[in-house]
DRENTORKOL-3810 file (N, C-alpha, C; in nm, 4 decimals):
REM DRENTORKOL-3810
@n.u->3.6371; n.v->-18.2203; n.w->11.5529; ca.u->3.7187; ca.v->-18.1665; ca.w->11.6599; c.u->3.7287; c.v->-18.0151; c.w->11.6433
@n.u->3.6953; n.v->-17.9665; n.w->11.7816; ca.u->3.7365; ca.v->-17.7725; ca.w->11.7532; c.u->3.8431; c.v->-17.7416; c.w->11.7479
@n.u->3.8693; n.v->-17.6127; n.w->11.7029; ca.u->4.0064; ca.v->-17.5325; ca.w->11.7156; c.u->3.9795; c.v->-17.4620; c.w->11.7697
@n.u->3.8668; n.v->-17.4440; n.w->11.8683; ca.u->3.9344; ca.v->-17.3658; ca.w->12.0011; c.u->3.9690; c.v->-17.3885; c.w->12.1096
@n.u->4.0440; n.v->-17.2821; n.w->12.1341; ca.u->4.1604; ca.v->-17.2945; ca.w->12.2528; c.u->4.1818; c.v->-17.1429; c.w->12.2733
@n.u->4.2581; n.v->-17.1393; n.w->12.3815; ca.u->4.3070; ca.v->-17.0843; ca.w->12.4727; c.u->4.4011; c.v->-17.0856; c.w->12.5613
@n.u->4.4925; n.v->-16.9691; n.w->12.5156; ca.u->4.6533; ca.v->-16.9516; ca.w->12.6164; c.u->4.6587; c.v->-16.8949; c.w->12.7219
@n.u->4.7141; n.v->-16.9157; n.w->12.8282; ca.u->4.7697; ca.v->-16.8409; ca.w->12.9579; c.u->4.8560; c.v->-16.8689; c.w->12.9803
@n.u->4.9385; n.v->-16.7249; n.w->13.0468; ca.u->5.0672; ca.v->-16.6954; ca.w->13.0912; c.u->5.0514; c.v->-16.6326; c.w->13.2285
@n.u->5.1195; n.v->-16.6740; n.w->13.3490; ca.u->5.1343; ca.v->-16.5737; ca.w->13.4528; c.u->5.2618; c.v->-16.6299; c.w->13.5198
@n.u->5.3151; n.v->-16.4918; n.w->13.5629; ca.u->5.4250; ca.v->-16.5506; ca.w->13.7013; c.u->5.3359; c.v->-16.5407; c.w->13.8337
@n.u->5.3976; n.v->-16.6499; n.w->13.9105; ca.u->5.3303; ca.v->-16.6322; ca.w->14.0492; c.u->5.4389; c.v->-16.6615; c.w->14.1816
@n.u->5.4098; n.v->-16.5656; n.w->14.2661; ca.u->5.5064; ca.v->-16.5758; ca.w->14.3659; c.u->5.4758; c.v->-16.7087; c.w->14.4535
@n.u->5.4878; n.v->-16.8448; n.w->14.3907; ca.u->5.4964; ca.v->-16.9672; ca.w->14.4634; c.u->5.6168; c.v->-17.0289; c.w->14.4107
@n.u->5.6335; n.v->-17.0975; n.w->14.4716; ca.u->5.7249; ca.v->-17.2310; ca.w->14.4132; c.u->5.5927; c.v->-17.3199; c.w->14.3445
@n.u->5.7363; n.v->-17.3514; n.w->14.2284; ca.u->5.6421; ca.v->-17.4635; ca.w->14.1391; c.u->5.5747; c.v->-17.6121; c.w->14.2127
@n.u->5.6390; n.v->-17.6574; n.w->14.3192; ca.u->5.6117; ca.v->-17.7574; ca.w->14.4360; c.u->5.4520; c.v->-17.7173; c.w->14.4683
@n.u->5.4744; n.v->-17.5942; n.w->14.5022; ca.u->5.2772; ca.v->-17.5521; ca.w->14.5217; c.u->5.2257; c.v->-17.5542; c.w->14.4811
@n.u->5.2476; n.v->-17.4716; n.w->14.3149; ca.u->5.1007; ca.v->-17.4155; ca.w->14.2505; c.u->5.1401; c.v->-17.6258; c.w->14.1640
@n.u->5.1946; n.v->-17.6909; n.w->14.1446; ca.u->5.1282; ca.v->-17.8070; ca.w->14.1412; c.u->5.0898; c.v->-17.8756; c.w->14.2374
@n.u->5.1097; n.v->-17.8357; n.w->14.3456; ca.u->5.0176; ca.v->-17.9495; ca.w->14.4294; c.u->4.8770; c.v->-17.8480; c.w->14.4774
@n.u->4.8474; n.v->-17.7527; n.w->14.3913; ca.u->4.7251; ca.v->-17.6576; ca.w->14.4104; c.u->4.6263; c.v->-17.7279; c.w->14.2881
@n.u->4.7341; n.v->-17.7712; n.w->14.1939; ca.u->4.6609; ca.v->-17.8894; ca.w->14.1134; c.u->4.6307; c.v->-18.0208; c.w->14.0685
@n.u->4.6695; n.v->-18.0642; n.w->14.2004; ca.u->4.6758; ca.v->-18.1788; ca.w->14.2159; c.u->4.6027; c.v->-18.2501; c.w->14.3490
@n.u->4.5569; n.v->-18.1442; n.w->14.4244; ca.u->4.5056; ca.v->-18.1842; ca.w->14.5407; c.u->4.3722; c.v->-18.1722; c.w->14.5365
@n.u->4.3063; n.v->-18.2368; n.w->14.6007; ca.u->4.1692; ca.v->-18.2517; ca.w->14.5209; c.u->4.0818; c.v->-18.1657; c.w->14.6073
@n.u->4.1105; n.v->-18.1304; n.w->14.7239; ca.u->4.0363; ca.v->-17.9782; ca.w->14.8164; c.u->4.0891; c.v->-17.8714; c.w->14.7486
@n.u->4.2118; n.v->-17.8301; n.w->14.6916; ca.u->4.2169; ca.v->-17.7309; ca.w->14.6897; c.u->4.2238; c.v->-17.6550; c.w->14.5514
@n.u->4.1638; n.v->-17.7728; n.w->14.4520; ca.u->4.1501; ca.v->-17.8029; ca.w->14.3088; c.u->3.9813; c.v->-17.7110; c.w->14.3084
@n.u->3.9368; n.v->-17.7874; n.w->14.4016; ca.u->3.7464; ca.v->-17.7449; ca.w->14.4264; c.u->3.7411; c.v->-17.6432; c.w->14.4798
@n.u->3.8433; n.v->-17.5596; n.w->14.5661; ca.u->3.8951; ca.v->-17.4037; ca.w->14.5831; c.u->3.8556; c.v->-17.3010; c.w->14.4784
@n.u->3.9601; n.v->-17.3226; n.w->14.3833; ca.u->4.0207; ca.v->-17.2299; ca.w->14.3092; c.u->3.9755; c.v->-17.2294; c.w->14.1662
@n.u->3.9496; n.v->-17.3292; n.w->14.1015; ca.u->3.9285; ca.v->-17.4132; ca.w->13.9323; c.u->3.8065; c.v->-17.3457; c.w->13.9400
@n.u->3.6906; n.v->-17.3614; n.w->13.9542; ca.u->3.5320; ca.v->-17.2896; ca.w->13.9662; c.u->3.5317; c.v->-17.1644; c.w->13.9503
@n.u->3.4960; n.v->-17.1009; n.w->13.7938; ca.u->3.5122; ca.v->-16.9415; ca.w->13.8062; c.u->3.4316; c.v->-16.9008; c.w->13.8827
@n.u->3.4007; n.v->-16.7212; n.w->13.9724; ca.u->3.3496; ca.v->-16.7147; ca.w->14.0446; c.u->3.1524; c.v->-16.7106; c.w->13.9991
@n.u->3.1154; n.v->-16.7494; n.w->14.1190; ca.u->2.9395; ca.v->-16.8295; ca.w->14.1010; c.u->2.9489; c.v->-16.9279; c.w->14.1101
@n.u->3.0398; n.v->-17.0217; n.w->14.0563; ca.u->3.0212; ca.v->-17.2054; ca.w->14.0870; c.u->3.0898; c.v->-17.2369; c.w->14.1905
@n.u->3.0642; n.v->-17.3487; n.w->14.2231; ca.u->3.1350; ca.v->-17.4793; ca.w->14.3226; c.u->3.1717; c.v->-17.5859; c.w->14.2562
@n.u->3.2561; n.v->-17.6298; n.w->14.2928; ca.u->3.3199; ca.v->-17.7512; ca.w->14.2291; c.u->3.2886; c.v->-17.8814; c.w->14.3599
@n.u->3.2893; n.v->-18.0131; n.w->14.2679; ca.u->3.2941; ca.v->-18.0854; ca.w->14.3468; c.u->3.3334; c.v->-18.2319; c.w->14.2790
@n.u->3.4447; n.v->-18.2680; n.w->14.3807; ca.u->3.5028; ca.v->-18.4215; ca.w->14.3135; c.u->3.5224; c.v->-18.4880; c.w->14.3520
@n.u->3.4181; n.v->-18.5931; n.w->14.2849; ca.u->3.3728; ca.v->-18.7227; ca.w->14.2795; c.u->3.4759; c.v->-18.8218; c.w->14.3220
@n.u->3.5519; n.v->-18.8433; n.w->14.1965; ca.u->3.6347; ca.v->-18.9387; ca.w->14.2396; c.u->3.8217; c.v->-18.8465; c.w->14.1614
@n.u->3.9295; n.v->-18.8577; n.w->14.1695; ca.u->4.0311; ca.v->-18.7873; ca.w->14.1077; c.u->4.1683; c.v->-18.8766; c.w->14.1623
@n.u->4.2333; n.v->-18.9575; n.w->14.0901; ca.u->4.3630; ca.v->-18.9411; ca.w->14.1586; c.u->4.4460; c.v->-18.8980; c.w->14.0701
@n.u->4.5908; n.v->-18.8754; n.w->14.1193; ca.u->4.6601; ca.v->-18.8333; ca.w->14.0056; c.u->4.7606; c.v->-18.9391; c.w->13.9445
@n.u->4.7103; n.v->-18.9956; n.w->13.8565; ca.u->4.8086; ca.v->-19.1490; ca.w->13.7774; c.u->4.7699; c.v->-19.1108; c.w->13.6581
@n.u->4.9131; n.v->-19.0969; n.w->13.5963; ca.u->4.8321; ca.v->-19.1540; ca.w->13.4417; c.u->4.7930; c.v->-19.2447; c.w->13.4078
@n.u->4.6674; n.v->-19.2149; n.w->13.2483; ca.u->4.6096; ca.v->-19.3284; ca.w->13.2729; c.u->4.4722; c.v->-19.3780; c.w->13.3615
@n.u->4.4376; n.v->-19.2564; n.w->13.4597; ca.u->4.3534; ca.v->-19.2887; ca.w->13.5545; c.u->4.2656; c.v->-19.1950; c.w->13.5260
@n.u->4.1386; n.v->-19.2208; n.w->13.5062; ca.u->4.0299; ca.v->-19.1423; ca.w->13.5174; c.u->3.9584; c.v->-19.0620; c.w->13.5856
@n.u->3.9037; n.v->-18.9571; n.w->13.5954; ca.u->3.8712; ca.v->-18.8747; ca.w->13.6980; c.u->3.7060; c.v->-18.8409; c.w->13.6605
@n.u->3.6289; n.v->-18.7658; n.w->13.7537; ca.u->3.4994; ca.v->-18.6888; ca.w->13.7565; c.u->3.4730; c.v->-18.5950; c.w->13.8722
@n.u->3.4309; n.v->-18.4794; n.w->13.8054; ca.u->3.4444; ca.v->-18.3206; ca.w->13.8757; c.u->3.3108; c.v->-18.3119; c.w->13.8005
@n.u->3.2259; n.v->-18.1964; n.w->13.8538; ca.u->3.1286; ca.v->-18.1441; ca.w->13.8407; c.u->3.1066; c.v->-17.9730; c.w->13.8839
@n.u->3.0761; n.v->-17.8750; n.w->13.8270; ca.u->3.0344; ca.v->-17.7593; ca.w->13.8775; c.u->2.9249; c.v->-17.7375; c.w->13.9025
@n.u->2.8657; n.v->-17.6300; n.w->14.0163; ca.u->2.7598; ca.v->-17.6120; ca.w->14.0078; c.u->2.7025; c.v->-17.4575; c.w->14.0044
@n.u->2.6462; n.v->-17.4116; n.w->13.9142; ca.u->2.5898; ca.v->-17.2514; ca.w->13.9567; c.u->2.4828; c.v->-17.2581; c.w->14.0863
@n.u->2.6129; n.v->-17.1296; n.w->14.1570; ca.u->2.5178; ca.v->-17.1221; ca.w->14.2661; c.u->2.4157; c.v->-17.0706; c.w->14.2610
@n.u->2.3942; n.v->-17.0178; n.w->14.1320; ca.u->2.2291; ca.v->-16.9116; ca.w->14.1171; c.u->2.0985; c.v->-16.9955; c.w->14.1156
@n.u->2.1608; n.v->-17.0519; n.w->13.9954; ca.u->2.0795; ca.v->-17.1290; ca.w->13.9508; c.u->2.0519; c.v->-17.3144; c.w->13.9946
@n.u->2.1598; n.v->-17.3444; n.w->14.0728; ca.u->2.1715; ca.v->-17.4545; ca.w->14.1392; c.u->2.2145; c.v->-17.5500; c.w->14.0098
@n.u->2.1944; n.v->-17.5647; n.w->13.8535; ca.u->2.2155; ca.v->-17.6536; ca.w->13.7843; c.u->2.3746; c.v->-17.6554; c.w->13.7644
@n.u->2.3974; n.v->-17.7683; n.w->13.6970; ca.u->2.5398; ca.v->-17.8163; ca.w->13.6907; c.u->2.5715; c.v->-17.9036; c.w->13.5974
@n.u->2.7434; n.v->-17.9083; n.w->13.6082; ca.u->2.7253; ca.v->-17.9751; ca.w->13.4866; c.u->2.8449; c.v->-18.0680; c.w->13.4978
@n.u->2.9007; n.v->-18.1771; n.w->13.4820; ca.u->2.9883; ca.v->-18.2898; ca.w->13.4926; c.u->3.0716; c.v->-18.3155; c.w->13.3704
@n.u->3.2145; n.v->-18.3670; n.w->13.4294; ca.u->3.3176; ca.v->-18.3959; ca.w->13.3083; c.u->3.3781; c.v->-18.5194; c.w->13.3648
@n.u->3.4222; n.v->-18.5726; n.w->13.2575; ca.u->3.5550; ca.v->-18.6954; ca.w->13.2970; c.u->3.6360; c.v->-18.6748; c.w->13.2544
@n.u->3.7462; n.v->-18.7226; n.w->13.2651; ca.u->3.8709; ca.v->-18.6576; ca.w->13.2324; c.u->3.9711; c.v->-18.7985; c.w->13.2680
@n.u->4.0975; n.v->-18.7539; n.w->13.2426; ca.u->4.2336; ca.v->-18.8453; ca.w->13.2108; c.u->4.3551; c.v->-18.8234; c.w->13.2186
@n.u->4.4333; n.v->-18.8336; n.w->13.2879; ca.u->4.5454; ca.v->-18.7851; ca.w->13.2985; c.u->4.6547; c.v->-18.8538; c.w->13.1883
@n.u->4.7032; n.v->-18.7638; n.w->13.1094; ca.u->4.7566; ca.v->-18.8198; ca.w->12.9964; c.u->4.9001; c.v->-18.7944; c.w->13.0146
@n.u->4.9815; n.v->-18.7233; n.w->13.0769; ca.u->5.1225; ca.v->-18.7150; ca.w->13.1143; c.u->5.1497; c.v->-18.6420; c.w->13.2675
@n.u->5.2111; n.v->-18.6942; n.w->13.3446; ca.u->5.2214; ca.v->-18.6418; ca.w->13.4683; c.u->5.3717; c.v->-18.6169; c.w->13.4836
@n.u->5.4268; n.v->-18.4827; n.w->13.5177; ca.u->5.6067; ca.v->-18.4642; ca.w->13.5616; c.u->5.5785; c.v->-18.3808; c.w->13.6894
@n.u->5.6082; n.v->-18.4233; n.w->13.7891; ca.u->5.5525; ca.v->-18.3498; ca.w->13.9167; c.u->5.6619; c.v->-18.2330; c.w->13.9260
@n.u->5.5843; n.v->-18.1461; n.w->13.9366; ca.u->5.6698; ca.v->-17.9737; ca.w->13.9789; c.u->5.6901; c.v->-17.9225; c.w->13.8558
@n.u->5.6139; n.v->-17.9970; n.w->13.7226; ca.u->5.6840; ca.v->-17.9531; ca.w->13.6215; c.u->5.6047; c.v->-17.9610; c.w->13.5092
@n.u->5.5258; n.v->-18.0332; n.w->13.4817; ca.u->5.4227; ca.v->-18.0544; ca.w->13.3690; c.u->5.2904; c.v->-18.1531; c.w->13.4010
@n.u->5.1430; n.v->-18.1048; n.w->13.3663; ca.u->5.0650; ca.v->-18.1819; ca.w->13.3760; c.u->4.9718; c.v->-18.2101; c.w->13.2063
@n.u->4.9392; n.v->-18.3128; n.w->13.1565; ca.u->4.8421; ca.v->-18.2979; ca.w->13.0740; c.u->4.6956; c.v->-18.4009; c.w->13.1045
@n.u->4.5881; n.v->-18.3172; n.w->13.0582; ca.u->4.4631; ca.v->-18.4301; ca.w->13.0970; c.u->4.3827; c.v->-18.3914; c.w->13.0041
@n.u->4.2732; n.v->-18.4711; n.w->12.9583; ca.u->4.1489; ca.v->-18.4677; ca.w->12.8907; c.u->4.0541; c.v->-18.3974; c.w->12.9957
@n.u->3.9546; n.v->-18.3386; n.w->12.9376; ca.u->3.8104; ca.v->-18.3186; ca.w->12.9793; c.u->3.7031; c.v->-18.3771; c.w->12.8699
@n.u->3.6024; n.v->-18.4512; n.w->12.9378; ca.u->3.4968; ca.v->-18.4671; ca.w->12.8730; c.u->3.3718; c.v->-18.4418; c.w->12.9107
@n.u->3.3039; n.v->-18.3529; n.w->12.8306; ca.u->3.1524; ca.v->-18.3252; ca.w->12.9083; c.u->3.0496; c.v->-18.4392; c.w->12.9423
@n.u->2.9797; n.v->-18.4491; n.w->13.0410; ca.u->2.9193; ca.v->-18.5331; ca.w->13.0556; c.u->2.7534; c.v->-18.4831; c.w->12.9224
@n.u->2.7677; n.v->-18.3611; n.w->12.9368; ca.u->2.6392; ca.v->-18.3326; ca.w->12.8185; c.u->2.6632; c.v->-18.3559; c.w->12.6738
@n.u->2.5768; n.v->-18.4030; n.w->12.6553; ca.u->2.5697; ca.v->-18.4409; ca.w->12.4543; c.u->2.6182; c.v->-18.3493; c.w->12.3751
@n.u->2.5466; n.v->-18.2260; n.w->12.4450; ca.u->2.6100; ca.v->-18.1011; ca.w->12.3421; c.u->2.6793; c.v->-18.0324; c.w->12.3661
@n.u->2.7744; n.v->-18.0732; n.w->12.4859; ca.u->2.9357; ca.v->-18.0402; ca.w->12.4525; c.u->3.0194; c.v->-18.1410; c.w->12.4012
@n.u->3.0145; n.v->-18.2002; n.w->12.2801; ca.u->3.1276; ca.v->-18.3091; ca.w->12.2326; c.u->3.2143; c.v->-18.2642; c.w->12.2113
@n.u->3.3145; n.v->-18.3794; n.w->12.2182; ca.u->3.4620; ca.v->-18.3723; ca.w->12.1926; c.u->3.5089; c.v->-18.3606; c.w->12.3227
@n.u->3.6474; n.v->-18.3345; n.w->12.3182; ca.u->3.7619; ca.v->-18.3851; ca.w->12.4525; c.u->3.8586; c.v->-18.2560; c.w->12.4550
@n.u->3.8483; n.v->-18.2390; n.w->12.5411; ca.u->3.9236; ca.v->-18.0783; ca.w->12.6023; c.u->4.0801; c.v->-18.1302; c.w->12.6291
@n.u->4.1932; n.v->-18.0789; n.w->12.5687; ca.u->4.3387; ca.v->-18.1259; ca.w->12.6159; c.u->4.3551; c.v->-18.0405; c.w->12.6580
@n.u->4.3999; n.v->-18.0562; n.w->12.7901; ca.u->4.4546; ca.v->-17.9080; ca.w->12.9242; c.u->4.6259; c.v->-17.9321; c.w->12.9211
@n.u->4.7172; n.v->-17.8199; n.w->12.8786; ca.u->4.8077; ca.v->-17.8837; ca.w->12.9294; c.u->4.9172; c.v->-17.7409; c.w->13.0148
@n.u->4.9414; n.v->-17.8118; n.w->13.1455; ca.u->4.9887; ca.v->-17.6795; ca.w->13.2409; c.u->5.1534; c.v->-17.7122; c.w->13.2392
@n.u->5.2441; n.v->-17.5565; n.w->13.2642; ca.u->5.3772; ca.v->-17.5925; ca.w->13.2585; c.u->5.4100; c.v->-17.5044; c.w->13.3786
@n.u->5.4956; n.v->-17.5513; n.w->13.4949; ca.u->5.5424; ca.v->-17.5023; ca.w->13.6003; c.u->5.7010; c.v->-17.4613; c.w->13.5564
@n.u->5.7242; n.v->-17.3869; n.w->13.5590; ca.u->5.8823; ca.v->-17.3179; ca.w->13.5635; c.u->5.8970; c.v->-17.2369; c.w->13.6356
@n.u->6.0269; n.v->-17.3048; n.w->13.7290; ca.u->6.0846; ca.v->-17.2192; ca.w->13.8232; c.u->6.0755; c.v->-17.0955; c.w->13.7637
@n.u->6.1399; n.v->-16.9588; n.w->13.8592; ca.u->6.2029; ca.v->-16.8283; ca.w->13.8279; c.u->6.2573; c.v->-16.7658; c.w->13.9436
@n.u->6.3323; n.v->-16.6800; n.w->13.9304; ca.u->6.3797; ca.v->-16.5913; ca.w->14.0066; c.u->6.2911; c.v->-16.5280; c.w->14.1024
@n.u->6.1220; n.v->-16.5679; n.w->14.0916; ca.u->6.0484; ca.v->-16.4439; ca.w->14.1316; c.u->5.9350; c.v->-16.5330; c.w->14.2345
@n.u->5.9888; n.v->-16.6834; n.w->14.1739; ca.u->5.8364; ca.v->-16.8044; ca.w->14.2074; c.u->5.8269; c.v->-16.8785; c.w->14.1189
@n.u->5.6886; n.v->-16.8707; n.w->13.9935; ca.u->5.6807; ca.v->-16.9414; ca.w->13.8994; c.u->5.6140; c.v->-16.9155; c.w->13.8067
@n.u->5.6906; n.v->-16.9502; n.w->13.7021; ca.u->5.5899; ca.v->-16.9071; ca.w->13.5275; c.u->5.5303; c.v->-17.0501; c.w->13.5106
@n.u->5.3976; n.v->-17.0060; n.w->13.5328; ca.u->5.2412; ca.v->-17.0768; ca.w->13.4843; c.u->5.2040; c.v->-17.0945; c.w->13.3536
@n.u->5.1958; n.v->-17.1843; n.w->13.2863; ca.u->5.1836; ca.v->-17.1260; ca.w->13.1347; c.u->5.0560; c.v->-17.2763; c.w->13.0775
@n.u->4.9663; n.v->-17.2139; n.w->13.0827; ca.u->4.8192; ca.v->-17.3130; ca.w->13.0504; c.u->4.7605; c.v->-17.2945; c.w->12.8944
@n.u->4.7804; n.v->-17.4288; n.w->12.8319; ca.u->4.6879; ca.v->-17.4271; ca.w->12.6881; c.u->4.6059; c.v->-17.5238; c.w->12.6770
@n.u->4.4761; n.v->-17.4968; n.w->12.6463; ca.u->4.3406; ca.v->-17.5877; ca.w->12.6480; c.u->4.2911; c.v->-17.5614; c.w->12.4951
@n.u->4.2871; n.v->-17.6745; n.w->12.4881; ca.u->4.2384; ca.v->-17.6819; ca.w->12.3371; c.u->4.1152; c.v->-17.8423; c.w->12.3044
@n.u->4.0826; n.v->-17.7750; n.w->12.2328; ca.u->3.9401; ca.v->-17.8595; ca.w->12.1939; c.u->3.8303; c.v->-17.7990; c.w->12.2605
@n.u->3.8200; n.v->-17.7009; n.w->12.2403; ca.u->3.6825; ca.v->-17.6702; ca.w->12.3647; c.u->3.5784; c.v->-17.6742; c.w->12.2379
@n.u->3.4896; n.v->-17.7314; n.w->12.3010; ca.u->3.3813; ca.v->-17.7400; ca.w->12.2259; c.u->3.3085; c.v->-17.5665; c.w->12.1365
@n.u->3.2820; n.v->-17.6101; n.w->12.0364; ca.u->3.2514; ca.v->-17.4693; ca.w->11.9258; c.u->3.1445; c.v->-17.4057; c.w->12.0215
@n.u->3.0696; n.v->-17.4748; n.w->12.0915; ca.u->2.9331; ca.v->-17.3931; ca.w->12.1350; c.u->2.9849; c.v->-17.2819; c.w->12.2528
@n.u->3.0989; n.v->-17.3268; n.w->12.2997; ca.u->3.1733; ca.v->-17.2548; ca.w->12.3931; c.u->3.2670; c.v->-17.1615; c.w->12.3585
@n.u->3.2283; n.v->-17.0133; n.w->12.3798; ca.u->3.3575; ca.v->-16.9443; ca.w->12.3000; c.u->3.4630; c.v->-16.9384; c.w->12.3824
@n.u->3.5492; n.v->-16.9151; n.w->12.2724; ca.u->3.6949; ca.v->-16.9323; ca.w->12.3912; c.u->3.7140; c.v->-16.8026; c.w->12.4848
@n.u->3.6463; n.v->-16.6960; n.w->12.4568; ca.u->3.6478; ca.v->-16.5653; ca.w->12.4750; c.u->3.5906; c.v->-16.6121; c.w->12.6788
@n.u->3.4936; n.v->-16.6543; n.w->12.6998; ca.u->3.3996; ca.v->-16.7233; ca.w->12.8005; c.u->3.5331; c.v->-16.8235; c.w->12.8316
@n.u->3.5766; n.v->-16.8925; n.w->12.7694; ca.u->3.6140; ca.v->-16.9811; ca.w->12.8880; c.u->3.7824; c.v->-16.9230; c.w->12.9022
@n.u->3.8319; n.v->-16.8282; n.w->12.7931; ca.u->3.9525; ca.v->-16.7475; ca.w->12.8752; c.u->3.9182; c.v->-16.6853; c.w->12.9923
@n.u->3.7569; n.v->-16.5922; n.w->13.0066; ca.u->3.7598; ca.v->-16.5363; ca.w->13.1049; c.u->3.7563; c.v->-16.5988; c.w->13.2732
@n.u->3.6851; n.v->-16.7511; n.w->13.2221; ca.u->3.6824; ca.v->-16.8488; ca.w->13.3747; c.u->3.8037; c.v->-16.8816; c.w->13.3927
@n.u->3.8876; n.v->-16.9165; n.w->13.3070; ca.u->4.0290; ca.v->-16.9125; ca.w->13.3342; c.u->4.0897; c.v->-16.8400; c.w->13.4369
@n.u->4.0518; n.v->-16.6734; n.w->13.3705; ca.u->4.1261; ca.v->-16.5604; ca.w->13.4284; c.u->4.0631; c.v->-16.5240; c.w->13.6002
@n.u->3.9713; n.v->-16.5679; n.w->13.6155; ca.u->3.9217; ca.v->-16.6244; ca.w->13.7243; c.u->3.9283; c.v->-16.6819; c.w->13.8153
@n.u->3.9958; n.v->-16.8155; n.w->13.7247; ca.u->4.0314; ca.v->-16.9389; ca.w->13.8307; c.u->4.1795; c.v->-16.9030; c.w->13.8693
@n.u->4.2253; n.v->-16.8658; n.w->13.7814; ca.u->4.3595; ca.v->-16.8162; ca.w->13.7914; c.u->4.3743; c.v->-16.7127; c.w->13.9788
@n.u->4.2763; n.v->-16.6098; n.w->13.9611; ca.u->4.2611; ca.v->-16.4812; ca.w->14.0213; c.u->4.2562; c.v->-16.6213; c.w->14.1639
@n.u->4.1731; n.v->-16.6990; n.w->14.1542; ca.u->4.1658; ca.v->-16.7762; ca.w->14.2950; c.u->4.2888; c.v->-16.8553; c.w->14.3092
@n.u->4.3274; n.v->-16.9764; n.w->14.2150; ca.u->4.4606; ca.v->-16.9996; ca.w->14.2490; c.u->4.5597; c.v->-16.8732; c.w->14.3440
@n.u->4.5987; n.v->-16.7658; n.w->14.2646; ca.u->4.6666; ca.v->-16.7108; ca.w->14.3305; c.u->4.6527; c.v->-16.6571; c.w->14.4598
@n.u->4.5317; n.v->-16.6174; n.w->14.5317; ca.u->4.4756; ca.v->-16.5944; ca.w->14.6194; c.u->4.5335; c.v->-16.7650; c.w->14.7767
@n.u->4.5119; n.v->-16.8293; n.w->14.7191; ca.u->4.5541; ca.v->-16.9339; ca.w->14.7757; c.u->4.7007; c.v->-17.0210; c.w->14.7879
@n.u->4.7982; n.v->-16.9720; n.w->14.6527; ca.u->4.9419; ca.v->-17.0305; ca.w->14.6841; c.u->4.9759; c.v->-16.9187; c.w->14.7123
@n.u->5.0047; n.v->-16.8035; n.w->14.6695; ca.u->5.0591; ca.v->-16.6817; ca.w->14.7268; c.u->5.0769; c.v->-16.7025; c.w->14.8684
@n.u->5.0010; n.v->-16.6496; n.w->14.9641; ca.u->5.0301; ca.v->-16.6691; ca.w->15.1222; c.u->5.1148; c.v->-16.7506; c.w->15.0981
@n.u->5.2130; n.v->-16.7277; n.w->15.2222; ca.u->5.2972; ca.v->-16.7997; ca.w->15.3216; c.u->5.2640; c.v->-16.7869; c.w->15.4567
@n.u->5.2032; n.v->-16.8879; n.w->15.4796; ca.u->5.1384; ca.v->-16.8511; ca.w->15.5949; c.u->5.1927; c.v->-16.9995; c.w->15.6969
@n.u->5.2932; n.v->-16.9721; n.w->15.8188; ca.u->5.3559; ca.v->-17.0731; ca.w->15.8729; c.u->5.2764; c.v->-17.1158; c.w->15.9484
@n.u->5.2749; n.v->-17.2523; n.w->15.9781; ca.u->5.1838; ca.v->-17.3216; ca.w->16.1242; c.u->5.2362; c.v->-17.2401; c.w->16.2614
@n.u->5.1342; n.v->-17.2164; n.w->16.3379; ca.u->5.1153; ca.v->-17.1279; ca.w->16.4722; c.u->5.2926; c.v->-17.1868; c.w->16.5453
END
């Protein structure tokens, strides 16, 4: 098993109601999660613990891609999520624990993401930066308030 991992912290001007259902919804998961160059796309996802999932990225350069399964291992809606990742490739082994924390604030919401187990071949340096990425799109997408016409 690796010891790497990786922390994030941000406030974001949403309510915690959003930026979890920004992770929990399965269009707008394939939005934002894909640092920029890939596409996301999912297979199958619900949100139960206990229930298994499959997502896939794809580089748009290069068209190849690459697939995970995953697990939802604790669910508190508006408030805490944890899940596995597993690579579908040989030579990413081991099981990725994601775990996200929504807290209200005065301002919106403190985001606070730790992933651990990432496979050694993967530096954490690379996958903080897709993070900081996915992050940059999340916010791009709960931010607006944008009312129906």
């Amino acid at each position: 098993m690796s010891d790497n991992k990786v922390s994030l912290h941000r406030v974001i001007k949403a309510s915690p109601e959003k930026l979890y259902r920004a992770f929990t919804d399965n269009t707008a998961i394939a939005a934002w999660l894909p640092p920029y160059g890939f596409t996301c796309t999912v297979q199958h996802r619900e949100i139960q613990e206990g229930v298994t999932y499959k997502m896939s990225f794809q580089n748009f350069t290069t068209g190849n891609s690459h697939s995970w399964t995953g697990e939802f291992l604790e669910i508190k809606p508006s408030t805490f999520l944890k899940y596995t990742d597993r690579f579908d490739d040989p030579n990413l082994p081991g099981g990725m624990v994601t775990s996200v924390w929504f807290k209200k604030t005065s301002v919106g919401t403190e985001l606070s993401v730790v992933q651990e187990n990432i496979p050694e071949v993967i530096p954490a340096e690379m996958c903080y930066l897709g993070w900081q990425e996915s992050i940059e799109k999340l916010i791009r997408l709960v931010e607006p308030d944008i009312p129906d016409a």
